[in-house]
C-alpha positions as CSV (number, residue, x, y, z in Angstrom):
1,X,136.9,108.1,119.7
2,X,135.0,110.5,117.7
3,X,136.8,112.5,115.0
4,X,136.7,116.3,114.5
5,X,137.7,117.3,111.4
6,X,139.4,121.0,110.5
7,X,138.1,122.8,108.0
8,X,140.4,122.4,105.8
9,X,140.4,118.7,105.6
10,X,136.3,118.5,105.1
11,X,136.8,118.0,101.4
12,X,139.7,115.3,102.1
13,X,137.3,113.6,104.2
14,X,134.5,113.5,102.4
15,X,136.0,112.1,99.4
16,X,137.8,109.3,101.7
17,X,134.1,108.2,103.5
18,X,132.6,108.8,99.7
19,X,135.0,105.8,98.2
20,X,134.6,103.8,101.9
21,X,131.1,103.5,101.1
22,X,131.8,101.9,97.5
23,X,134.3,99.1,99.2
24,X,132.4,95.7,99.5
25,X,130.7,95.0,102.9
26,X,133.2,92.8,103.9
27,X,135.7,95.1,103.8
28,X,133.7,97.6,105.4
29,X,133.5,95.5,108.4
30,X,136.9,95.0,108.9
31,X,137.5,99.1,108.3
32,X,135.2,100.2,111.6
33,X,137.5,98.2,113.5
34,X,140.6,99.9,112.0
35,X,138.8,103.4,112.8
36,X,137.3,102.8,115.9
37,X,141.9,102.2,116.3
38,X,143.5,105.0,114.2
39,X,140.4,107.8,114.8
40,X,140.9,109.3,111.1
41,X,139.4,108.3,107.8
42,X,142.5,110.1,106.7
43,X,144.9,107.1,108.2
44,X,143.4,104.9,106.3
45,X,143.2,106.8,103.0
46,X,144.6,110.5,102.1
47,X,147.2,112.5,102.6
48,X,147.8,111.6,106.4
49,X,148.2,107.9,104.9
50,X,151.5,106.0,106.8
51,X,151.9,103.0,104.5
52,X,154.4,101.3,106.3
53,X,152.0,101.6,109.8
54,X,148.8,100.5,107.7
55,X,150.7,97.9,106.5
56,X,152.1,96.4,109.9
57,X,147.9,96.4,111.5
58,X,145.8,94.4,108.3
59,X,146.0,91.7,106.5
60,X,147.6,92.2,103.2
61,X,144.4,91.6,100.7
62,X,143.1,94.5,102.8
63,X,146.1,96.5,102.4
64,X,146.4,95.8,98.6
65,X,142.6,97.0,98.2
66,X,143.0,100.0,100.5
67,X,145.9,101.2,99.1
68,X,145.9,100.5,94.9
69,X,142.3,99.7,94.5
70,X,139.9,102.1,96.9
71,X,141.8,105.5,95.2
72,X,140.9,104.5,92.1
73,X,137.1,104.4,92.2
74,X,135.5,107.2,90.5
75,X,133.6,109.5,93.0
76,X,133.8,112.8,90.5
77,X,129.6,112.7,89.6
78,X,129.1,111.6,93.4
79,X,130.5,115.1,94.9
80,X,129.0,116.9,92.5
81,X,125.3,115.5,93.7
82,X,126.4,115.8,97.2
83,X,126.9,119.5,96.5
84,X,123.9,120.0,94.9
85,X,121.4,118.4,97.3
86,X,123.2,119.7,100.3
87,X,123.7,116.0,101.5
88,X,125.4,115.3,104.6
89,X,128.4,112.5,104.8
90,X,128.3,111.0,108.0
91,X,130.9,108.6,108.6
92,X,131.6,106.2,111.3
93,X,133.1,108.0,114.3
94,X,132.0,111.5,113.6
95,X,130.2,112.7,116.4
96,X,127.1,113.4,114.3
97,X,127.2,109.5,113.8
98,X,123.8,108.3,116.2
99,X,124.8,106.6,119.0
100,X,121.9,104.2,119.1
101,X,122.9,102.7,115.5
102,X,126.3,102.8,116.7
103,X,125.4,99.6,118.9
104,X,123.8,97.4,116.4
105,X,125.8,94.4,115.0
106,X,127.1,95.6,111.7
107,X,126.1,99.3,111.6
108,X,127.0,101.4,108.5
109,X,130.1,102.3,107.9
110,X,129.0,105.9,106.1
111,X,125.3,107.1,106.1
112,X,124.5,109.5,103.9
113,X,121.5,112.5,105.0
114,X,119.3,114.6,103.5
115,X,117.9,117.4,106.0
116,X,119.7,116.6,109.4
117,X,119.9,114.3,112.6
118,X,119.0,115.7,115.9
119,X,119.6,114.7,119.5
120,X,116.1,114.2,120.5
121,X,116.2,111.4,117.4
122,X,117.7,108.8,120.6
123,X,114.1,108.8,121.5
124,X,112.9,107.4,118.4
125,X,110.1,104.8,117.5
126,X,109.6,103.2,114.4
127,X,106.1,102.6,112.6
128,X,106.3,100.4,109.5
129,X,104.2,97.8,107.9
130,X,102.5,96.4,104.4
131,X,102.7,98.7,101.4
132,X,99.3,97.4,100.6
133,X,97.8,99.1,103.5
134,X,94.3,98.8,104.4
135,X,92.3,101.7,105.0
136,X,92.0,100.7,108.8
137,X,95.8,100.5,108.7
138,X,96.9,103.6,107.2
139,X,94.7,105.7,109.8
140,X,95.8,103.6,112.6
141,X,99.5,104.2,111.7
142,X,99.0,108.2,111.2
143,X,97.3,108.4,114.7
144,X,100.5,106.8,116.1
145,X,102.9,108.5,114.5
146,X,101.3,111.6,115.3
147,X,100.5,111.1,118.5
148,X,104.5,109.8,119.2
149,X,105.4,113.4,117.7
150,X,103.4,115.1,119.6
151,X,105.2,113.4,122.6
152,X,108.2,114.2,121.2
153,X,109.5,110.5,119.9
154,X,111.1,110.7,116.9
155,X,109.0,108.3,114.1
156,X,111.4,106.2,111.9
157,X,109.9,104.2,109.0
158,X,111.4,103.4,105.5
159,X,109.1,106.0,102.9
160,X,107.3,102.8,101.0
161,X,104.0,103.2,100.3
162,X,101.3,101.9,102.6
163,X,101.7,102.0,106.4
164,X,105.4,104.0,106.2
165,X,103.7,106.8,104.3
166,X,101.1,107.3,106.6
167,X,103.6,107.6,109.6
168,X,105.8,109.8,108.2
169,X,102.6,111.6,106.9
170,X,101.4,111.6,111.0
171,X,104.3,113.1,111.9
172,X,104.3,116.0,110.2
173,X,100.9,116.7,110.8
174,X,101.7,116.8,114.5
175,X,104.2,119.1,113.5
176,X,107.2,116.2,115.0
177,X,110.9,114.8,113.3
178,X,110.7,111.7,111.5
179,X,113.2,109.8,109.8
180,X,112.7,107.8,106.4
181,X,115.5,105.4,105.5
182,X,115.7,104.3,101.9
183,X,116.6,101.3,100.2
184,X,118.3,103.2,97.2
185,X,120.8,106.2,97.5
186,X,119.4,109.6,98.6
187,X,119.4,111.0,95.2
188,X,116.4,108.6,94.4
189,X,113.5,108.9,96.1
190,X,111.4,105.9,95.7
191,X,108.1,105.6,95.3
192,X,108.5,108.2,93.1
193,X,105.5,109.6,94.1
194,X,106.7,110.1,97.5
195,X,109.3,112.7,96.4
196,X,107.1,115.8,98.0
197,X,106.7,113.5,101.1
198,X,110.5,113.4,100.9
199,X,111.4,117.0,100.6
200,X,109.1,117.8,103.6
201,X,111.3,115.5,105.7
202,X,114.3,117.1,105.0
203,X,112.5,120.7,105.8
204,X,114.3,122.3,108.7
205,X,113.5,121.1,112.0
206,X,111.6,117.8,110.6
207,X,114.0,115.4,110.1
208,X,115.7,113.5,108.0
209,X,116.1,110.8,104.5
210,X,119.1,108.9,105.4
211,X,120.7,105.7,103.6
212,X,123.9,104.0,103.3
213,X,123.7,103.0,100.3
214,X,126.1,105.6,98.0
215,X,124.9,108.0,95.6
216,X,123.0,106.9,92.3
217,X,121.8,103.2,94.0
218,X,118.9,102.2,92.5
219,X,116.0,100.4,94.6
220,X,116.6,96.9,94.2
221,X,115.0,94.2,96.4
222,X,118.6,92.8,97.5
223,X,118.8,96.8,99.4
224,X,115.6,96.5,101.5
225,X,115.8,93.8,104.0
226,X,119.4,95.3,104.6
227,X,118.0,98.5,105.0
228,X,115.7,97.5,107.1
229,X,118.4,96.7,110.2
230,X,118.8,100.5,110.3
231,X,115.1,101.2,110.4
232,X,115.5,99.2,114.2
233,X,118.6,100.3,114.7
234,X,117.4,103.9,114.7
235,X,114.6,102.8,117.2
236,X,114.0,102.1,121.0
237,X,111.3,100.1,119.8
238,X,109.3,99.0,116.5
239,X,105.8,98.7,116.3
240,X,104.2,96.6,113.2
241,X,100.9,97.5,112.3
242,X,100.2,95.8,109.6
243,X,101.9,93.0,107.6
244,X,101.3,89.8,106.1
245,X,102.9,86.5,106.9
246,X,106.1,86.8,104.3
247,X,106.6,90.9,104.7
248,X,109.4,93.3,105.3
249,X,108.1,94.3,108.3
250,X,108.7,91.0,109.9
251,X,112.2,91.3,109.5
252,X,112.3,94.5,110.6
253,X,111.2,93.1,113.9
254,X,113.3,90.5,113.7
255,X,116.3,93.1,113.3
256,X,114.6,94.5,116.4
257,X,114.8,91.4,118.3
258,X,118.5,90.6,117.7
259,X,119.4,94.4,118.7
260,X,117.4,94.1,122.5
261,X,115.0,96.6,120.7
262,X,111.4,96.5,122.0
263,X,108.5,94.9,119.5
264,X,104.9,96.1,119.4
265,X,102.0,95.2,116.9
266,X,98.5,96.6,116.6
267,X,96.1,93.8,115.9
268,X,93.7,93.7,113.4
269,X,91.1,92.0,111.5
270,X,91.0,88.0,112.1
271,X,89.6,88.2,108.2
272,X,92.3,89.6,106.7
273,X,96.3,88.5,105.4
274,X,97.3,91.6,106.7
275,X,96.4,91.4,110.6
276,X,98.3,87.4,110.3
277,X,102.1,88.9,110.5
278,X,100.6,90.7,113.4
279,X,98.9,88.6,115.4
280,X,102.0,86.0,115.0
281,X,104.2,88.6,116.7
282,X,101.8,89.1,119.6
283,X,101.5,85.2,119.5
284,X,105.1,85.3,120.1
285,X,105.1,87.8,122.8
286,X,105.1,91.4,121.1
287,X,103.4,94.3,123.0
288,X,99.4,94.3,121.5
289,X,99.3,97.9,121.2
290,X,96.4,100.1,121.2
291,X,97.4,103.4,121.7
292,X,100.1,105.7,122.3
293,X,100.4,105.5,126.1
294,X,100.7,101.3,125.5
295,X,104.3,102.5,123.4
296,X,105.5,105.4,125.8
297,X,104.9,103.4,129.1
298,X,106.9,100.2,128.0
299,X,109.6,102.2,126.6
300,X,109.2,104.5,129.6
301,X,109.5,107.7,127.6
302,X,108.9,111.2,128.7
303,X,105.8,112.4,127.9
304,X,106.5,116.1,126.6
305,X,102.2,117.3,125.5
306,X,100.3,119.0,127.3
307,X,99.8,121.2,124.5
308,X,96.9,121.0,122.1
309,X,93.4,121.1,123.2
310,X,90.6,118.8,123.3
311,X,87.9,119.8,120.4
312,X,84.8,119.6,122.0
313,X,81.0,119.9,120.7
314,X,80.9,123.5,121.8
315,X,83.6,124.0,119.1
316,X,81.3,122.1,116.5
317,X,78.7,123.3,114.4
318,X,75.0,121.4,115.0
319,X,75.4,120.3,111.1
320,X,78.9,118.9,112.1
321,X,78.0,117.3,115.1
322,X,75.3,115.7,113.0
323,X,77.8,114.2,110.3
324,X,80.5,112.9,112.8
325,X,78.1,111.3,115.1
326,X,77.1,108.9,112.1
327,X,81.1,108.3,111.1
328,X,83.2,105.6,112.3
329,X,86.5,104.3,111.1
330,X,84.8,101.9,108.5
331,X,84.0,103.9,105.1
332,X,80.4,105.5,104.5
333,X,79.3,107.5,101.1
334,X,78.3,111.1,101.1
335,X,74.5,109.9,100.0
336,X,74.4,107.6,103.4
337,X,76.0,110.3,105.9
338,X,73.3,113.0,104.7
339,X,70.5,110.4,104.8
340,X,71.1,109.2,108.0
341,X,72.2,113.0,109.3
342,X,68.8,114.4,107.6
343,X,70.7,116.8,105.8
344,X,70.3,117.8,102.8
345,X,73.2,117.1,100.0
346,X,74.9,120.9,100.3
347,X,75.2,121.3,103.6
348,X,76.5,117.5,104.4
349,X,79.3,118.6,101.9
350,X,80.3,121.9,103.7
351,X,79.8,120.0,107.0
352,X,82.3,117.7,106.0
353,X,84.7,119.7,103.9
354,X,84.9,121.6,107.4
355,X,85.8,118.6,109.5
356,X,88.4,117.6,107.0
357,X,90.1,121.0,107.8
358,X,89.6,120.5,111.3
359,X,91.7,116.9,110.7
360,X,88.4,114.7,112.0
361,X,87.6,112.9,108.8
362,X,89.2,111.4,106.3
363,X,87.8,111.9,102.6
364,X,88.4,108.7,100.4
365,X,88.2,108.3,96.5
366,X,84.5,107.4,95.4
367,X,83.0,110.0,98.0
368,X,83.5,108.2,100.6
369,X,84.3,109.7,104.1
370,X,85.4,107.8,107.2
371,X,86.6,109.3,110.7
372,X,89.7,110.2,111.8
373,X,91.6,107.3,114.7
């Protein structure tokens, strides 16, 4: 039964769900039961507290941590970073809790959110794969996740570098919601160098960097593969698109599996480690996916486009047409595309500074320009 707090008990409940999601995992577990019972946070810890009732429903280890150990933990520098980042405290049974995660075997107890959940985030899809991306894979995961936003899906993926850059990277382009779930508290971004990605996410109306972990976790390898249950759990389906045979991704899909989610994988190259996780999966009976339309038909989502149009030559320069007739995904230098355009070295450079604004190639380090998937 979700709970609806008055406002004057928002600070008693947020302290209560800040030291819940401190307690051990075990102990968490056993707490959603005792909610999804009593309703209030506040029954189990605050003012509302009935010791004598609390006592007669749990065990008594649970009762002895609940009622001399959880009030003790220190949560002071915790609020005061809550505060600061305007970060949400979404607690199990609050009705801003998503439903979809809600269904997964052992969902989090507190999630904590930076920028804000939406109720078109139900229809959500999640794009993740190898943070040692190849080129191939990195514009074949942006095309998706944009052209999922542009549908209206919802793009989840875990803000690593690689392929879950480029799909929350897609996203935005299209101008869509994506969520990024971290493997560390909210407070740290990691990479590091995805902190701009980060704060784009949480603009208004884009979406949202959620974890459970609490405030001040750092990014150890123990958090990710547990983070990664949410990442599916957030999902109607998970598409892999590229990963090698021991990868976070896998379990990812795996998660998927075990939660009736739907699995897709884009193939790849049969030369290299990063198409083998891939082509396991669709060995195994994942979804080969190839486009968009693969992903909304067998997830039977709306489509929601019919905005946009198509660019055509007419909108092209003849110097423009000229460069993106020789491009394909696979990399080419500057020197090659105005040889083989008949161009000379100026005007292939406007030509495709142009096409880079108009989003239909992809400039590389070296000088190297490749087309747009």
């Amino acid at each position: 039964m979700p709970f609806k707090p008055s406002v004057s008990k928002i600070t008693d409940i947020l302290h209560v769900w800040v030291r819940l999601s401190k307690a051990p995992a075990s102990v968490q577990f056993k707490i959603r039961g005792l909610l999804d019972e009593v309703g209030s946070p506040m029954s189990l810890l605050g003012p509302e507290l009935d010791k004598s009732s609390l006592r007669s429903r749990i065990e008594p280890e649970l009762f002895q941590f609940l009622v001399d150990r959880l009030p003790r933990i220190p949560i002071g520098e915790d609020v005061n970073i809550i505060t600061r980042l305007k970060v949400g405290v979404v607690g199990w049974g609050d009705t801003r809790y998503p439903l979809f995660l809600r269904n997964i075997h052992q969902p989090p107890l507190v999630m904590y959110v930076r920028g804000e959940l939406a109720q078109e985030d139900a229809c959500g899809v999640a794009l993740v794969g190898t943070r040692h991306a190849t080129t191939y894979g990195k514009m074949v995961a942006r095309k998706l996740a944009r052209g999922l936003a542009g549908e209206g899906v919802t793009v989840v993926s875990g803000l690593a570098r690689g392929i879950d850059t480029a799909a929350h990277e897609g996203a935005l382009e299209a101008g869509g919601r994506t969520i990024a779930v971290l493997g560390s508290g909210v407070d740290i971004i990691y990479p590091g160098e995805n902190r701009s990605l980060a704060e784009s996410i949480e603009r208004e109306g884009c979406g949202a960097v959620v974890s459970e972990l609490p405030i001040g976790s750092k990014p150890l390898p123990g958090n990710f593969p547990r983070r990664n249950r949410i990442i599916s759990g957030l999902s109607k389906g998970v598409v892999v698109v590229e990963a090698p045979l021991k990868s976070g991704a896998l379990i990812t899909a795996r998660f998927a599996l075990e939660q009736g989610r739907e699995v897709f994988a884009v193939p790849g190259s049969i030369n290299s480690p990063y198409s083998r996780g891939v082509h396991m999966l669709i060995r195994d009976g994942a979804k080969l996916v190839e486009n968009v339309e693969d992903i909304l038909e067998e997830l039977s989502l709306p489509r929601v486009s019919a905005r946009g149009h198509t660019e055509t030559a007419a909108n092209l320069t003849l110097s423009e047409q000229s460069v993106l007739g020789v491009l394909s995904e696979e990399t080419m230098h500057i020197d090659a595309i105005g040889y083989s355009c008949g161009l000379p070295p100026a005007e292939t450079a406007d030509a495709l500074m142009r096409l880079q604004l108009r989003g239909k190639v992809r400039e590389l380090p070296g000088k190297l320009f490749c087309r747009e998937v």
